[in-house]
Structures are given as C-alpha cells and as structure tokens.
C-alpha positions in Angstrom: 41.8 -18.6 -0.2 39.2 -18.4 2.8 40.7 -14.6 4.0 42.9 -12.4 1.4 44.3 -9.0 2.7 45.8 -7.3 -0.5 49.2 -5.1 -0.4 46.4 -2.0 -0.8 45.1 -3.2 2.5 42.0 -4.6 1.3 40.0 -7.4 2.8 38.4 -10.3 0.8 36.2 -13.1 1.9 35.8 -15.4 -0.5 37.8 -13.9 -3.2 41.6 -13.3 -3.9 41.0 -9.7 -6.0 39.2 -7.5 -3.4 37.4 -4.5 -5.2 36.6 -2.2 -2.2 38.0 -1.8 1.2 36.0 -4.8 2.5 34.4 -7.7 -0.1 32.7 -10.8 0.8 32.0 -13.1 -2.2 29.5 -15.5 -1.8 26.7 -16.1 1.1 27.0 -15.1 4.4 25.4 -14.7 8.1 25.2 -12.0 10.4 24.3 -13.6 13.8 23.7 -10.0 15.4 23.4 -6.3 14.3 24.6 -4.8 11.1 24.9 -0.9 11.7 25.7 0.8 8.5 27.2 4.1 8.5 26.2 5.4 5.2 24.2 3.5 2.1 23.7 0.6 1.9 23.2 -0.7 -1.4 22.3 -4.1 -3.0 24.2 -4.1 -6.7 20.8 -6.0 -7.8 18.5 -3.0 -6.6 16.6 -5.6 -4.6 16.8 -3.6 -1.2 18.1 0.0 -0.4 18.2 1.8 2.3 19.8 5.7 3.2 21.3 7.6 5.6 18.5 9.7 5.1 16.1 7.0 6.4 14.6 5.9 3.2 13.8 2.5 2.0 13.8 1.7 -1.5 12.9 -1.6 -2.9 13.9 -2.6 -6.8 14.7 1.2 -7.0 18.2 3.1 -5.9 16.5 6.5 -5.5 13.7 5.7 -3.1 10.5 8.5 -3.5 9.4 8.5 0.0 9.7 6.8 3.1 9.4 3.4 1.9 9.6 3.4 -2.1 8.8 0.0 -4.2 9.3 0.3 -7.8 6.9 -1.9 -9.9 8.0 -4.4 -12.7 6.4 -6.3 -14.9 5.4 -8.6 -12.4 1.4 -9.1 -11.7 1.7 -8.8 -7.7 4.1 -5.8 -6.9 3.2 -5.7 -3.4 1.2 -8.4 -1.3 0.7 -9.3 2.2 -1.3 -11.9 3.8 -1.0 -14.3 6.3 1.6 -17.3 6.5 0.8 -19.9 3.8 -2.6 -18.4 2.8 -3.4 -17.7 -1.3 -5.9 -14.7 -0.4 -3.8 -11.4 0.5 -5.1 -8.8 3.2 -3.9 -6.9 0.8 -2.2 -6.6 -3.2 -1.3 -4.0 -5.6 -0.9 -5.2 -8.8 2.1 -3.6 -11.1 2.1 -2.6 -14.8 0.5 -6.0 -16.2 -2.2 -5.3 -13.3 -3.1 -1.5 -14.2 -2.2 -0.5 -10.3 -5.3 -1.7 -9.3 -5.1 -2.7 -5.6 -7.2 -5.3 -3.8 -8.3 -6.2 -0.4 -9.4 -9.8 0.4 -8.4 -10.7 -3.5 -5.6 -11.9 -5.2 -6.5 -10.6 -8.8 -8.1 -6.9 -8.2 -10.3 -6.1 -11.6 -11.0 -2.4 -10.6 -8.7 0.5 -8.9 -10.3 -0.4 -5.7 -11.4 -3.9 -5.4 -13.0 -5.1 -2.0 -14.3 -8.8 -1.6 -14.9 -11.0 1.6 -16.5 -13.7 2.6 -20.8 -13.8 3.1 -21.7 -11.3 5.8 -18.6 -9.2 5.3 -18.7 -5.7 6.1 -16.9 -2.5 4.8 -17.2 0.0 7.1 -17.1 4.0 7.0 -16.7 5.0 10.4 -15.7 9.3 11.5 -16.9 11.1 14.6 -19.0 13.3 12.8 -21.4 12.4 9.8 -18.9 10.1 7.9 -19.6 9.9 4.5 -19.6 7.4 1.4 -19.4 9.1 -1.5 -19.7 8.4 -5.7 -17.8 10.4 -7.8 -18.9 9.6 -11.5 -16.8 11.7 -13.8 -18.9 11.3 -17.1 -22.0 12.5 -15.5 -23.6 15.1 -16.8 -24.0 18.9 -15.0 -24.1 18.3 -11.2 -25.4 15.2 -11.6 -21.8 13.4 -11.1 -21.5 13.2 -7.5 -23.7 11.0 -5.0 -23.1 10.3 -1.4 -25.0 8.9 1.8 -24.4 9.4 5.8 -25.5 8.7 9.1 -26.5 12.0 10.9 -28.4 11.9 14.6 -31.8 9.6 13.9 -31.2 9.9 9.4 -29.6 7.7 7.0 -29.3 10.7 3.9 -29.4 9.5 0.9 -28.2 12.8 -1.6 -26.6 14.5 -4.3 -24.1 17.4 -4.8 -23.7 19.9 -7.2 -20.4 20.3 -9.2 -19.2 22.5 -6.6 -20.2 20.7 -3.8 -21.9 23.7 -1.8 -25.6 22.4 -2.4 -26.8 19.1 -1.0 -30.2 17.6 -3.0 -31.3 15.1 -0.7 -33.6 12.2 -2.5 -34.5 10.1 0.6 -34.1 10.4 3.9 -34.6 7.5 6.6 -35.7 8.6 9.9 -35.3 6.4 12.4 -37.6 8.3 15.1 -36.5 10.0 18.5 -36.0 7.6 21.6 -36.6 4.5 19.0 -34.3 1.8 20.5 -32.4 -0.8 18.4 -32.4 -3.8 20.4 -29.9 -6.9 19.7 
C-alpha cells in the first residue's frame, strides 16, 4: 500500500501500521520548505534541532547553540573545501585527544597550525596585541612569556605569576620617523 489511513486516523506512507499521527517509511523528498512546529528529532540522533533554537548533532540534548557530540571517530568535526584532503579546519574526537587543527588533517598538539612555505599566523588588536606562552611546569614566575608590538618596539618579556610586573629581556626599537619601504 502506497497511502494507508488507519481507523485511528493515522497516515502512513510506505507502511500499512502507522505508529504516530503521520509516518513515512522509507526515503523521501521535500521539494520546498519543511517548517516544524516543535522538535524535530532523528530516531538515529544524527541531527536535532528545538523549538528553543538549538542544534544538536549525534546528541538529543544539544549544550549550546550548535552542539556535536564526539564518537570514537578520529575527525569529529571538519571543514575544507570541495574535494580537498587538507581541512581549514578539524577537531579530532576521543581517539584524537580534542586536539584541533588548522591547515592539517592529523592535529598532534591541542592547537596545531601548519601552512604552506611563507605562511603567516597573525595576532592582530587595536592596541598592543599580544602573543603569549603560558608554561605550566615552570618554576616561580618564570612560567609565562609573551611578545608585542607597541609604537616603534617589538617587546620581547616575562610576567610574574600574577601578571602585574612585566621583565622585559629585549626590546627592538625600530627608531622615530624610520620608514619601512616595500
């Protein structure tokens, strides 16, 4: 039977024994909008999304705005460009450790960066952005290093533990009206 309407009412595509008010068994196309008025729910917790306006992927109680719940797979979450092996981006699931990668498919550390010869990675703020090294083993104030652009210096420093008092090991002073020409 192709279209089954029960004694209870209930509509089935597909199937003789609809199990809610509406079931469709087997594939099916939507050629224009779908509006749902209240969960909908994939019975394989592949895709969820709430009247609430959360999305939840493998997961039926979604954390935040969009929520993907990592397997055991090694890519939980990748995107890159149409046919290309090298993601823009990956985070790696529970056999990858969580690490997430840009530019690699198989991230070694929490943040792995990598790009081609003459790639940059860029700190950029309107007001002495910073790159900074936090190393947790390292002894008293002696854990956390940093360096910044300010008007005419490249600092190179360290904090204390507290990070109120700035040792500064080299400074490079570019000089006052010096031009950098291209």
């Amino acid at each position: 039977s192709t279209l089954f309407i029960s004694t209870a009412s209930r509509i089935g595509i597909g199937t003789t024994s609809p199990g809610t008010l509406f079931s469709v068994h087997g594939s099916g196309l939507l050629s224009s909008n779908l509006t749902v008025g209240g969960t909908l729910l994939a019975t394989s917790t592949a895709l969820l999304a709430t009247t609430g306006g959360t999305v939840g992927i493998a997961t039926t109680s979604p954390f935040g705005l969009l929520s993907i719940e990592q397997g055991t797979e090694n890519a939980s979450l990748w995107i890159g460009n149409t046919g290309s092996t090298t993601p823009s981006l990956v985070v790696r699931g529970v056999n990858g450790n969580g690490n997430v990668g840009i530019g690699t498919a198989s991230p070694a550390y929490n943040l792995h960066v990598a790009g081609s010869a003459g790639s940059d990675i860029r700190v950029e703020g309107s007001t002495n952005p910073r790159f900074s090294i936090n190393q947790s083993d390292g002894g008293t104030d002696q854990k956390r290093w940093q360096n910044y652009a300010s008007t005419n210096l490249l600092n190179f420093s360290a904090l204390n533990d507290a990070e109120n008092a700035e040792s500064f090991w080299m400074q490079v002073n570019r000089g006052s009206g010096t031009a950098i020409s291209s």
